[in-house]
Legacy VTK file of the C-alpha trace (Angstrom):
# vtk DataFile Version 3.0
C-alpha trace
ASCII
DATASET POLYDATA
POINTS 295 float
182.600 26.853 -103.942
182.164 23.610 -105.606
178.648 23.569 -105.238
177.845 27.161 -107.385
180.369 26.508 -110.257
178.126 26.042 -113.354
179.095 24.697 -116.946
180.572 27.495 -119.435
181.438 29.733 -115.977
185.088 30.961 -115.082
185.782 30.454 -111.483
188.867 32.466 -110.510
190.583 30.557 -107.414
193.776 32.101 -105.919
195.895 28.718 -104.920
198.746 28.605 -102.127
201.716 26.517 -102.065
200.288 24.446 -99.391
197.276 23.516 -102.007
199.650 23.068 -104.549
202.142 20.796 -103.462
199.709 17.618 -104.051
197.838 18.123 -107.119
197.340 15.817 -109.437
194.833 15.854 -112.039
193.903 19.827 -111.043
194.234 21.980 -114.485
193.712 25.692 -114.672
193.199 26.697 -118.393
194.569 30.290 -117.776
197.630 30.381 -114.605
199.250 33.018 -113.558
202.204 34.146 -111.567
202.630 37.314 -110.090
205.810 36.656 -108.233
207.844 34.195 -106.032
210.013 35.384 -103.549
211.026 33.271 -99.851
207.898 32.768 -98.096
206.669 29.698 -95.972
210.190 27.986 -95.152
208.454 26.693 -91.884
206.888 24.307 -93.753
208.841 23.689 -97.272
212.437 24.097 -95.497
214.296 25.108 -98.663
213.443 28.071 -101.361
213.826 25.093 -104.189
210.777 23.222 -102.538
208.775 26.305 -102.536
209.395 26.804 -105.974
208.693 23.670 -107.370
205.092 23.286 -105.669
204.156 26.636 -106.834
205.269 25.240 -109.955
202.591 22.776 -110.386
200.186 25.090 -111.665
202.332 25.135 -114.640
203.264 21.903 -115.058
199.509 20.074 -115.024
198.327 22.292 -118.073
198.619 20.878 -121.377
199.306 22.846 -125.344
195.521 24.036 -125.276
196.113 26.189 -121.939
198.238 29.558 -121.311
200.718 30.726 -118.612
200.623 34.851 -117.789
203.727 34.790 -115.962
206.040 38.123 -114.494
208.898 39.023 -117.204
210.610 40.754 -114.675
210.633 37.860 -111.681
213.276 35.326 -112.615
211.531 32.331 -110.436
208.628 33.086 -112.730
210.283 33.538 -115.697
211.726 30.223 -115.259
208.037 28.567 -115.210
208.003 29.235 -119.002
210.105 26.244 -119.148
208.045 23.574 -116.869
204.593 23.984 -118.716
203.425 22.715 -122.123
201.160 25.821 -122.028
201.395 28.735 -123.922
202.743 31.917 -122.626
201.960 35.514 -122.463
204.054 37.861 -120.431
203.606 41.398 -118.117
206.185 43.815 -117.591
207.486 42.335 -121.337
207.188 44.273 -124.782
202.789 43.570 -125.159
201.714 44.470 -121.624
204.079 47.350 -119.614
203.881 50.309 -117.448
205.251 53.105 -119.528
205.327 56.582 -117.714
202.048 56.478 -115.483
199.890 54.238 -118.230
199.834 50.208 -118.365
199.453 49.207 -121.894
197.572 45.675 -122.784
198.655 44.070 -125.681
200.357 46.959 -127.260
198.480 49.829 -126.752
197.342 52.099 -124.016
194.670 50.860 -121.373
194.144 53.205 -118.405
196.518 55.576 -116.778
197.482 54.066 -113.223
196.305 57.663 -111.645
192.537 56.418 -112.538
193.494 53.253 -109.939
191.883 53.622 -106.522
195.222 51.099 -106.089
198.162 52.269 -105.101
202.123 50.568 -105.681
204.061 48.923 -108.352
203.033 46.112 -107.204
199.281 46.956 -107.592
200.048 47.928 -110.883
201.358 44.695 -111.888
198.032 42.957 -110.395
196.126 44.766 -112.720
198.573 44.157 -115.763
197.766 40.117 -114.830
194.697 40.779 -114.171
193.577 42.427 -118.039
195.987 39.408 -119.226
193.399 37.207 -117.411
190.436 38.847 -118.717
191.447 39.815 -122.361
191.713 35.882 -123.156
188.913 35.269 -121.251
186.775 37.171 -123.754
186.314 40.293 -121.970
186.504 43.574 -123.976
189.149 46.197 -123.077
186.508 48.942 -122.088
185.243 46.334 -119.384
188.889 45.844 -118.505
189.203 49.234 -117.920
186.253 50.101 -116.219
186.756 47.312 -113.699
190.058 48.125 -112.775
189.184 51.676 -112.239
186.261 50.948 -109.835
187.990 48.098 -108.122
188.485 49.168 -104.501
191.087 48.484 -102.244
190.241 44.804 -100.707
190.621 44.738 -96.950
193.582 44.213 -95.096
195.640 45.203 -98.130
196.833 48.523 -98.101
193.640 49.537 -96.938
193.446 53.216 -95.896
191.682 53.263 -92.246
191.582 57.228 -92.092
193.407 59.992 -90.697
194.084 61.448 -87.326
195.715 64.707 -86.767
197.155 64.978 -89.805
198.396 61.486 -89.436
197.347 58.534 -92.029
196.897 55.028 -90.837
197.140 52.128 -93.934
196.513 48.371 -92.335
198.204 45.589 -94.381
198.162 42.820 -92.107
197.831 40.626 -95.111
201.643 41.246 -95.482
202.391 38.332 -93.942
205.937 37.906 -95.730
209.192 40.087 -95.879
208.325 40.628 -100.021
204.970 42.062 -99.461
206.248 44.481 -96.943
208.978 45.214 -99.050
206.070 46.286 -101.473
203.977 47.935 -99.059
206.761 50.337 -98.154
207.566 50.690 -101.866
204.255 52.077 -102.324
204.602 55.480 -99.621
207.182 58.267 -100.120
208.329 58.349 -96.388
207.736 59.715 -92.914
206.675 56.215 -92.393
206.009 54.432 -88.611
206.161 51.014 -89.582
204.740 48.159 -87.317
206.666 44.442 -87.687
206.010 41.415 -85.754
204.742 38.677 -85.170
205.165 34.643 -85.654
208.417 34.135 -87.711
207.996 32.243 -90.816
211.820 31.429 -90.865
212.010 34.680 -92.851
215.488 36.921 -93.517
214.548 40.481 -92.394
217.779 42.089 -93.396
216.616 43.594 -96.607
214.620 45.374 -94.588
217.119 47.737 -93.689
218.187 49.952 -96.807
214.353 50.624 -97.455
213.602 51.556 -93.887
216.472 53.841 -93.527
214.978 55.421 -96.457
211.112 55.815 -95.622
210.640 55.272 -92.040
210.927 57.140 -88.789
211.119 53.717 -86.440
210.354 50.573 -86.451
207.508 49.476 -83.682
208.149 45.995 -83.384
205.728 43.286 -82.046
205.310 39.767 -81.135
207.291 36.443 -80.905
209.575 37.738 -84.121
210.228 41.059 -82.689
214.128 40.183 -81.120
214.555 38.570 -84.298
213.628 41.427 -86.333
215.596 44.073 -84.016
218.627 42.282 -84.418
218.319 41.768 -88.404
217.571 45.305 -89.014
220.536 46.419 -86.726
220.864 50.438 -86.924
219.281 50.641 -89.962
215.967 52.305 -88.435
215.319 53.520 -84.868
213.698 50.440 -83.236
210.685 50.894 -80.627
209.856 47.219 -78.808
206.056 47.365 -78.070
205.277 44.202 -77.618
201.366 44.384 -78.692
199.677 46.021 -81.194
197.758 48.543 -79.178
200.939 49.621 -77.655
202.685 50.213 -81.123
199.510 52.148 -82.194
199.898 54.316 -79.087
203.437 54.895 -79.137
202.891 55.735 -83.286
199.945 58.083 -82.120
202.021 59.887 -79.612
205.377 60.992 -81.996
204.029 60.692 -85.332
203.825 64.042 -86.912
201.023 65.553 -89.483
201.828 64.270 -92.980
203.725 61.042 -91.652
202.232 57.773 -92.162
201.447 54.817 -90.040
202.027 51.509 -91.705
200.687 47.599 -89.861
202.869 45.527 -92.217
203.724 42.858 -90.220
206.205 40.683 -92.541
205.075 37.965 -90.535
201.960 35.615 -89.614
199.519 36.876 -87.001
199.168 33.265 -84.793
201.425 34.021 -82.146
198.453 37.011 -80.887
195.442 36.709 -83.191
193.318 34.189 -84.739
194.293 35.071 -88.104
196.021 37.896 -90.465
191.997 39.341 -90.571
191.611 39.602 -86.756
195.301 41.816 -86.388
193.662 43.895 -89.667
190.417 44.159 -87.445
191.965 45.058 -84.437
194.318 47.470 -85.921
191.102 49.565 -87.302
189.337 49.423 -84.345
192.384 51.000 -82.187
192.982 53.836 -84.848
189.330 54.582 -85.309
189.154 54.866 -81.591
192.171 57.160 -81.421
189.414 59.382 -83.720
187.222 59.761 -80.759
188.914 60.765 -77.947
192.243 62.622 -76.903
195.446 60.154 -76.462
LINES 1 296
295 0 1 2 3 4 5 6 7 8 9 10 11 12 13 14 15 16 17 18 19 20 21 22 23 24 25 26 27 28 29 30 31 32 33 34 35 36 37 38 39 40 41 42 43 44 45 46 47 48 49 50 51 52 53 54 55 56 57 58 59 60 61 62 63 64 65 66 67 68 69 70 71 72 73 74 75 76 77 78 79 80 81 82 83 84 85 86 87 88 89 90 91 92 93 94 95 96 97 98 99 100 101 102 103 104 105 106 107 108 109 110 111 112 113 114 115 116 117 118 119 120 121 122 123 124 125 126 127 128 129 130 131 132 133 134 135 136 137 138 139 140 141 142 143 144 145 146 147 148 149 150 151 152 153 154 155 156 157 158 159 160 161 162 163 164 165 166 167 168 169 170 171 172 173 174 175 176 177 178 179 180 181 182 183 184 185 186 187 188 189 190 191 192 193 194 195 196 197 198 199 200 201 202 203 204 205 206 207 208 209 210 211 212 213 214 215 216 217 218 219 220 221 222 223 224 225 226 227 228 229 230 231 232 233 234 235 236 237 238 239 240 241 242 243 244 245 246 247 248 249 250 251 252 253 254 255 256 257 258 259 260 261 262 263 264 265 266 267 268 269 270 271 272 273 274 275 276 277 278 279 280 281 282 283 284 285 286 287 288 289 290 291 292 293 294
């Protein structure tokens, strides 16, 4: 990337922990911070060590810069403190969801039914997101426009299609227990959730109220699936599968029209596949093929 950035240009870079950890002189005029929540322990070991290299983003700015931080995440409310920046807030007073409409700076900016998004969560992105752009010096029509057009990036939520009646979504970018705590936040119910893979040290247990809630069963997976059975208990009815074509089959075979079938793993993809994109890949290609023949 370093080789196309260009004087005067914004470059928008979306920075890990792992990158973080051992900056130095690195200084993003505009930072943001959507939320922190226990991911990674494998490598950082405690929560507080997480939290304090994801705080270095904040903490290399200086009085000319600004922080967009999450009023409504207390690990990023307390960034506020650790940066000389200035700050502007989402989910705070100037930029809110109210009813179905997210308001930027005060006053209305799109209504969240005119998102091709869908979740809370995806509704905060975009609240960040204009924050990003307004004091960048874009105009709040373009603002608008662009989060109305943006489309649903792959492996996130990402609608595959539909099968008798029954929807498949692939988020196998849901590599932590938070984002599939947000992926189920974003469906109604009658949900077939798949969960597994390589165990980040994670705590699955508050899993369990939301799945009681939404989801027919649990199709578990991979190295983290005895892990995961035991943490979510009774909570859900738990189906071991082992691989992913086997939970897609098993899904296929008792999910009923208007149910939903959910790949959000809570956990990384390296114990089967190359990567989080390769499980998204191979997910789409076994429900599109379940489109072309009788299972």
């Amino acid at each position: 990337m370093a080789e196309t950035v260009r004087p005067g240009q914004w470059n928008v870079l979306e920075l890990s922990s792992f990158q973080l950890e051992t900056i130095e002189t690195f200084r993003a005029p505009i930072a943001a911070c959507l939320n922190v929540t226990q991911n990674h322990l494998d490598r950082h070991h405690t929560f507080e060590n997480y939290v304090n290299a994801k705080a270095r983003l904040f903490e290399t700015q200086d009085r000319d810069d600004l922080a967009i931080l999450n009023a409504d995440d207390p690990v990023c409310a307390s960034f506020a403190k650790r940066t000389p920046a200035k700050t502007e807030w989402f989910n705070a007073s100037s930029t809110f969801l109210k009813g179905d409409v997210i308001h930027l700076e005060g006053s209305a900016l799109l209504n969240v039914h005119d998102l091709r998004l869908r979740g809370r969560h995806n509704y905060e992105n975009v609240m960040a997101a204009a924050l990003i752009a307004i004091n960048a010096g874009s105009e709040r029509s373009q603002i608008a426009n662009a989060a109305a057009t943006f489309a649903p990036v792959e492996h996130r939520l990402e609608f595959v299609g539909s099968t008798r009646g029954v929807g498949y979504y692939n988020d196998s970018k849901a590599t932590s227990v938070d984002a599939t705590l947000k992926a189920i936040g974003a469906f109604d119910g009658g949900l077939w959730i798949i969960l597994g893979g390589k165990d980040k040290d994670s705590d699955y247990t508050v899993l369990r109220e939301p799945l009681h809630a939404k989801a027919r069963a649990a199709l578990l997976i991979g190295s983290a699936a005895s892990k995961i059975a035991k943490h979510l208990g009774d909570a859900v009815p738990i189906i071991p599968c082992g691989t992913l074509a086997a939970a897609i089959d098993q899904a296929a075979r008792a999910a009923a029209p208007g149910d939903t079938v959910l790949l959000a793993p809570a956990c990384a993809s390296f114990d089967q596949f190359d990567s989080y994109e390769h499980r998204g890949r191979v997910f789409k290609e076994l429900v599109n093929a379940l489109a072309e023949g009788p299972r």
